[in-house]
N, C-alpha and C positions, 0 to 999 in steps of 0.2 A: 108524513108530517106536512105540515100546513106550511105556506110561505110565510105567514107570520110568525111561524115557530122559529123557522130557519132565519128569518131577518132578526129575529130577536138574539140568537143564539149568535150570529155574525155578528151584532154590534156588542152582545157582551164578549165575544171575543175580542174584537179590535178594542176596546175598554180594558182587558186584562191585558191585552201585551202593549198600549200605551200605558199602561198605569208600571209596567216592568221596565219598560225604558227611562221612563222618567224617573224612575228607584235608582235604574242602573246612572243616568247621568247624574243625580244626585249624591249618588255614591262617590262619582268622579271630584266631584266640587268640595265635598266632604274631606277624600282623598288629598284636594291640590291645598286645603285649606292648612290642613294638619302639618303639610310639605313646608309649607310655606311658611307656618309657624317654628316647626321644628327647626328650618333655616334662620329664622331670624333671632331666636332664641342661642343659636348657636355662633348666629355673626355678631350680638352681643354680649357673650361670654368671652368671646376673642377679642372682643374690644376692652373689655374689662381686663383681659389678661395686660395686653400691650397697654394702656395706660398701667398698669400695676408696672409691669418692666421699666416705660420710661421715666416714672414715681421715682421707681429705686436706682435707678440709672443717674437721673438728676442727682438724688442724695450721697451717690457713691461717687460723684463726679467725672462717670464716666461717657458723658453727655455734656457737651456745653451749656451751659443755661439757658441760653437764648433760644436755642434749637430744641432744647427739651422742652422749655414751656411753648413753644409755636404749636409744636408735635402733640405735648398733651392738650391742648384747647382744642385745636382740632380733632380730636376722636373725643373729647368730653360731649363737641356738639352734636358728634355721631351718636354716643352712648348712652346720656340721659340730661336731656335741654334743663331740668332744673337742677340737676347736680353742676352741668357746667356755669347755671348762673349763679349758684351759690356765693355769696358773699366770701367765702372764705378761698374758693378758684379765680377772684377778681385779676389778681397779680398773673397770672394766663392771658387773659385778656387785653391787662396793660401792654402788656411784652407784644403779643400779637399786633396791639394796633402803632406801638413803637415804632414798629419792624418792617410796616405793611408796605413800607415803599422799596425793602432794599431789594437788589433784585436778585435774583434767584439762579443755580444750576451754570447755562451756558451765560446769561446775560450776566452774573459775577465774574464770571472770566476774561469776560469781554473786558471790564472798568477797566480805567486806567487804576495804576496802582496807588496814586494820591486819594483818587477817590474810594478804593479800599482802603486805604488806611484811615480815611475820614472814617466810612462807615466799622471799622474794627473798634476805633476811639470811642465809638458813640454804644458799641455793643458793650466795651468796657464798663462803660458810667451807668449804662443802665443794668448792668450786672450789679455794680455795688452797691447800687440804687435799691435794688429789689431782691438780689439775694438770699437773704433772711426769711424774705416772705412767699419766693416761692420753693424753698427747700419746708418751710414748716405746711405751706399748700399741699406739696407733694407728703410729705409724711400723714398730714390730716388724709390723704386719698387711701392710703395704703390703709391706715389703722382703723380710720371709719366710715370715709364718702362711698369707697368703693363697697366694704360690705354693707352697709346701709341699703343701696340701690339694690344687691342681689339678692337681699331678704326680701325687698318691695317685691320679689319676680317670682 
């Protein structure tokens, strides 16, 4: 064979097992794609569940209101940014931004106790305040926002 058989024949070779790697890493990417999706698809069915729980949870009142609406706006913004701005999730929102300063975990325990009692007064008023509208929030999530959103998916 002639050297330009053989250099022909070398560079279709390196041409075939380059063109097999870059199958093989695109398979990879293919692979991480699908990973990826399949997890996120599954981190927002979880999320769909847990709002569904805290939904029913507020309505059953085995939740405090306050804490349930904090709780559900927070994973709505996780879950689907136009369901949580839905006009009819507003009263989430309100609660949230009521609330935004009390303080939380170890710094509640720290207050002094007048100033929990302040902030318990002020959870009270805005419970009877809104109420109404985030129990009928939460029922509108169970009965239609939430399946709504998993048809779209």
């Amino acid at each position: 064979m002639s050297t330009l058989y053989l250099t022909l024949l070398a560079g279709l070779l390196l041409i075939v097992g380059l063109a097999v790697y870059a199958l093989s890493l695109w398979r990879q990417v293919w692979a991480r794609q699908r990973s990826e999706k399949n997890a996120a698809e599954a981190r927002r069915k979880q999320l769909g569940k847990n709002i569904g729980l805290l939904a029913s949870s507020l309505l059953d009142e085995q939740v405090p209101l306050i804490e349930g609406a904090i709780r559900i706006k927070v994973l709505l913004d996780h879950y689907d940014s136009s369901l949580s701005g839905d006009a009819r999730c507003l009263v989430f929102h309100r609660l949230f931004e009521a609330t935004a300063d009390v303080p939380t975990h170890a710094a509640w325990k720290a207050l002094p106790r007048s100033d929990r009692r302040r902030y318990e007064t002020r959870f009270q008023e805005l419970e009877l305040q809104h109420k109404a509208a985030a129990r009928t929030a939460a029922r509108w999530l169970l009965d239609d926002g939430l399946r709504e959103t998993q048809a779209d998916t």
